[in-house]
C-alpha positions as CSV (number, residue, x, y, z in Angstrom):
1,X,90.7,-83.9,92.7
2,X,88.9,-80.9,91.2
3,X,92.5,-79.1,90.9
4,X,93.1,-82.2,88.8
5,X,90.7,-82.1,86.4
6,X,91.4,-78.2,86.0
7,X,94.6,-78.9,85.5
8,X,93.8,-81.5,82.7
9,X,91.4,-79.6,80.9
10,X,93.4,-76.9,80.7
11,X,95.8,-78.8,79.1
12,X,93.7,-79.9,76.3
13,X,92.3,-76.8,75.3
14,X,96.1,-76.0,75.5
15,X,96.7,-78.5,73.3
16,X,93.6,-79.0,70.9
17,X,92.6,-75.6,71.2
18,X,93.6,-74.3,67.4
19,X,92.1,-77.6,65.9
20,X,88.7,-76.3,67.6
21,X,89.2,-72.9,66.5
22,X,89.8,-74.0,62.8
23,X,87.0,-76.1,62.6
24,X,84.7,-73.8,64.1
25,X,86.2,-70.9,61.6
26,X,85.5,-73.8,58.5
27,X,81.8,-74.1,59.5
28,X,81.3,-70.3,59.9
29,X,82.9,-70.4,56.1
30,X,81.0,-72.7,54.8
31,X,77.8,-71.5,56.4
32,X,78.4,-68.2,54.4
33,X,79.6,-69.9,51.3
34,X,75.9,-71.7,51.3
35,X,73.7,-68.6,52.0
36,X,75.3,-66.9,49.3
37,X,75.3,-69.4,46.9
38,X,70.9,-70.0,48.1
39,X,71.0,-66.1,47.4
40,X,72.3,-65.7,43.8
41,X,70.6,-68.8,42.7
42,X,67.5,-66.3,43.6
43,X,68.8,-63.5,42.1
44,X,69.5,-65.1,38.6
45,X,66.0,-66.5,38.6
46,X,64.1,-63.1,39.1
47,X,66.7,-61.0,37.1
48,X,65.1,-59.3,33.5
49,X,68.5,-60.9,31.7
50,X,67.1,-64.6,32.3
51,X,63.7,-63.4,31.1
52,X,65.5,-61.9,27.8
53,X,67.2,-65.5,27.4
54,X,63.8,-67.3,27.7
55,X,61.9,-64.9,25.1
56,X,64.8,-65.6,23.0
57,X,65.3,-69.3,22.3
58,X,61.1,-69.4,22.3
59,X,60.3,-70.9,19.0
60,X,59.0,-69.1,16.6
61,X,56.7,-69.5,13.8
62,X,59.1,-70.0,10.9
63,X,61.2,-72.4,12.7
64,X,61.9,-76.2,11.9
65,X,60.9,-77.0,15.3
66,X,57.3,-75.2,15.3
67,X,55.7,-76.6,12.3
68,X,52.4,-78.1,12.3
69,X,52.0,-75.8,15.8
70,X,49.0,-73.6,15.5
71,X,50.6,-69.8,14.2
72,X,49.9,-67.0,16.8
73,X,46.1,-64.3,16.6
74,X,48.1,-62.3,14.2
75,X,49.2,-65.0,12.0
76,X,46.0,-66.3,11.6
77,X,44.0,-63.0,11.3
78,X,47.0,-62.3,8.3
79,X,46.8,-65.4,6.8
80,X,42.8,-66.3,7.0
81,X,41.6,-67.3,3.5
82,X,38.1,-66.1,4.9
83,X,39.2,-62.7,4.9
84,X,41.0,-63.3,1.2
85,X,37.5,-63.9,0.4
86,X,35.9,-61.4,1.9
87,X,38.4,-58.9,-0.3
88,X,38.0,-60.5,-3.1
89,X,34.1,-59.8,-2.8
90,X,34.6,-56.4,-1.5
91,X,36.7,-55.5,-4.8
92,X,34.2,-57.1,-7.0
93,X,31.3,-55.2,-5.1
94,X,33.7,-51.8,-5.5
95,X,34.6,-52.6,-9.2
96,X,30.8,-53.0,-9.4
97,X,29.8,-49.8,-8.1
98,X,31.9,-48.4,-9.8
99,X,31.1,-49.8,-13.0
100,X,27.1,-48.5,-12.5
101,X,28.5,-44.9,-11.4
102,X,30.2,-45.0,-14.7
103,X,26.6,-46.5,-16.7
104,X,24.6,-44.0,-15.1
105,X,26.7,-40.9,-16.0
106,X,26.6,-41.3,-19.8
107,X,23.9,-38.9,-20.3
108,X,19.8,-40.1,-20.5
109,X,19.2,-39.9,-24.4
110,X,15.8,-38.0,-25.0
111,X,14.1,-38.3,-28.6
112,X,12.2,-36.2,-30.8
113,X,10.2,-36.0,-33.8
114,X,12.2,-35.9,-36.5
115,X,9.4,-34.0,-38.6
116,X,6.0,-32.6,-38.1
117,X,3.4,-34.6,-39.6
118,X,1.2,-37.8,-39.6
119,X,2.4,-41.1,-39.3
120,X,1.6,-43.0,-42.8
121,X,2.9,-46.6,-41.9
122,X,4.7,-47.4,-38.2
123,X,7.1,-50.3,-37.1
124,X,6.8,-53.9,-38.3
125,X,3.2,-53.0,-41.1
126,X,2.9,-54.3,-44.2
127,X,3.3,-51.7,-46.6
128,X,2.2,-51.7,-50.8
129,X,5.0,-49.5,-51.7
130,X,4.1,-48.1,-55.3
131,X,6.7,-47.3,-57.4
132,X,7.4,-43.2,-58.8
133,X,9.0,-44.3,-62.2
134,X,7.8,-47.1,-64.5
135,X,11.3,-48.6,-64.1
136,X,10.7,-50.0,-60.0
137,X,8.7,-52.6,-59.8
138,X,6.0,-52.7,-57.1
139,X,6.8,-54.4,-53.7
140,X,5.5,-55.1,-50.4
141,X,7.9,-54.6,-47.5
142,X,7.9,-54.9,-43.7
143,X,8.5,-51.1,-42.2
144,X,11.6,-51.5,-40.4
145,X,10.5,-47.6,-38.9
146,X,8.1,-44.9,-39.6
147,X,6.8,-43.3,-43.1
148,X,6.1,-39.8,-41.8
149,X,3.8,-37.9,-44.1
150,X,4.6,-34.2,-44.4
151,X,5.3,-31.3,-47.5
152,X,7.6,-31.1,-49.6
153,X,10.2,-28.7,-48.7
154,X,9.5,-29.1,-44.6
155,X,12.2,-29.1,-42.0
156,X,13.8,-31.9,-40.5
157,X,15.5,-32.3,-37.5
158,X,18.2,-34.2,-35.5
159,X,16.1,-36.4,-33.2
160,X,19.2,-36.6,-30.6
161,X,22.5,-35.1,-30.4
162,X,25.2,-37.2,-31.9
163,X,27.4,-37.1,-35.1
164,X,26.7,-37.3,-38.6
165,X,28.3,-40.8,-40.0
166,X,26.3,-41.2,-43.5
167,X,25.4,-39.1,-46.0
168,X,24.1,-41.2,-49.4
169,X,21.7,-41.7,-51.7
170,X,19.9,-44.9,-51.7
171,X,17.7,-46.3,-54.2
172,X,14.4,-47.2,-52.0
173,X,14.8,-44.1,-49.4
174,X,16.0,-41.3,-51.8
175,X,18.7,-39.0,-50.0
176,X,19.7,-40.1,-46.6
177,X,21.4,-38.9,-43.6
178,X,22.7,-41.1,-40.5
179,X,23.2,-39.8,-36.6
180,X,25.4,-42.2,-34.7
181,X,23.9,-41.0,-30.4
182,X,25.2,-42.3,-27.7
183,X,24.7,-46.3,-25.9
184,X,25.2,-47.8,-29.3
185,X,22.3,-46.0,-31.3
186,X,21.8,-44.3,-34.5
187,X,18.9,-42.8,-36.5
188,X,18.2,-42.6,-40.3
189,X,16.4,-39.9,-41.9
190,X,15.3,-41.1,-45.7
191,X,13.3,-39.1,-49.0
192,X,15.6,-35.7,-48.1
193,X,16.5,-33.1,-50.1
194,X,19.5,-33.3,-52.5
195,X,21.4,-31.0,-50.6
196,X,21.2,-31.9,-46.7
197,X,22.3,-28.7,-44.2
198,X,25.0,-31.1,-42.5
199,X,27.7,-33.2,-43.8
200,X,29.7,-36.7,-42.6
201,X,31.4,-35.9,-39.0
202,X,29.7,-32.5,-37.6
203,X,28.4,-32.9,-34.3
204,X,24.4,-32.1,-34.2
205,X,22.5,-31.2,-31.0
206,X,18.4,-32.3,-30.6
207,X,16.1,-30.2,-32.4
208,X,18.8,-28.8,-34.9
209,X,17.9,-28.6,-38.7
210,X,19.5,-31.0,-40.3
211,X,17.8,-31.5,-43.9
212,X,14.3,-30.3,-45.3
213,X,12.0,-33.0,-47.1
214,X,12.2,-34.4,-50.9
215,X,11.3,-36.3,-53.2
216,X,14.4,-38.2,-53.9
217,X,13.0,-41.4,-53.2
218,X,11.4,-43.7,-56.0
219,X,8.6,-45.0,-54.2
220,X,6.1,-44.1,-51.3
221,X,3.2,-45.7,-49.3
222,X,0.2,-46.5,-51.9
223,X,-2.6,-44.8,-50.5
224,X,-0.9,-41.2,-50.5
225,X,-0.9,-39.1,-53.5
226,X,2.1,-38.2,-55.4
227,X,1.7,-34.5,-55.0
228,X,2.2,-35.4,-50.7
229,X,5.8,-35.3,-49.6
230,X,7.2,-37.6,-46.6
231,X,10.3,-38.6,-45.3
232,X,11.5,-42.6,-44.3
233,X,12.7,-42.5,-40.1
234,X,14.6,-45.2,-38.8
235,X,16.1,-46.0,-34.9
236,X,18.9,-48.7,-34.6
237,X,20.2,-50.4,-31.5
238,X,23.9,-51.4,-32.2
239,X,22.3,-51.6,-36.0
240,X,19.6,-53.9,-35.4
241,X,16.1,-51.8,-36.0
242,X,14.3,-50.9,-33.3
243,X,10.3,-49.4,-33.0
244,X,10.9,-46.0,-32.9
245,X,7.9,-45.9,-30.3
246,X,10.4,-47.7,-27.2
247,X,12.2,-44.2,-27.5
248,X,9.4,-42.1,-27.1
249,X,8.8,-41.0,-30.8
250,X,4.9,-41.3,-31.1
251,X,2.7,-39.8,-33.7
């Protein structure tokens, strides 16, 4: 009985045995085919390329597809009308400074006394001016600068540096010169000589000699005799008068 079934079990592996082979060779294959499909699948994932890809289709801030999306640090920091601001101020502020740096180099103006003498009548008196020929008539006049008492023939001098712009004869103030300074202002210095020692356009310096005193103007402050010689000083601020005192010319 055993030599029987031997026999017939032999036979069927006779028989069947290549089907059993070939199916057990097709599940080996497809065993391998599925482990190294699992394994690539892993590869691809991890590998720099697919990280490349992803970076790439990102959207970016320009795109269609991105806007009303909040724009990246940069962006913002670029783009931030805060900092426009904050600029805009730090250009004025500069412009500014600069602006002062340029105010406070124009040099500090320094006056002096055009004459040595006494003051006769000073900025804004009443003055009974009394006529030198019978042909002026007497007036009263609000002094618009100083009348500075002092002889006949006495030096005068440039009370700041600046350039000669006028040189005329006037009929209240006799011979007159007129220094244009610096930071709008000019001084006029009346009741010279005939013949002044400068002419229109030279540059003067403080102190210089510029005229001595005359007696070239037809009238003077009442109460001084005719014999006494004076000359009429004026300060302007962009040709508006100005009390000679504000700039340091006292008597």
């Amino acid at each position: 009985m055993d030599k029987n079934s031997r026999n017939k079990t032999s036979n069927f592996f006779k028989k069947e045995g290549f089907y059993v082979i070939l199916f057990v060779c097709l599940c080996i294959v497809a065993t391998v085919a599925a482990i190294a499909a699992r394994n690539s699948k892993v590869f691809n994932t991890k590998s720099p390329v697919a990280i490349s890809n992803k970076d790439k289709v990102k959207p970016t801030n320009n795109s269609v597809g991105n806007q009303g999306q909040t724009p990246s640090n940069a962006t913002q920091v670029k783009n931030d009308p805060t900092d426009k601001k904050t600029n805009t101020a730090n250009a004025a502020s500069i412009a500014k400074a600069k602006t002062a740096v340029a105010v406070n180099s124009k040099p500090v103006l320094s006056f002096i006394k055009p004459v040595s003498g006494t003051l006769i009548q000073g900025f804004s008196d009443i003055a009974q001016m009394e006529p030198t020929d019978s042909k002026t008539i007497q007036s009263v006049e609000t002094v618009n600068g100083m009348y500075i008492s002092a002889k006949i023939g006495q030096d005068v001098f440039s009370s700041e540096s600046g350039v000669v712009v006028e040189n005329k004869s006037a009929i209240n103030y006799g011979q007159v010169l007129t220094i244009q300074h610096e930071n709008g202002y000019k001084t006029v210095y009346g009741n010279l000589n005939e013949s002044p020692k400068v002419k229109v356009g030279a540059k003067v310096v403080r102190g210089q000699k510029i005229a001595t005193v005359g007696k070239t103007s037809n009238h003077y402050p009442s109460y001084k005799a005719l014999n006494d010689g004076f000359i009429y000083f004026q300060v302007l601020k962009n040709d508006a008068p100005v009390d000679p005192t504000t700039c340091s010319i006292k008597y």
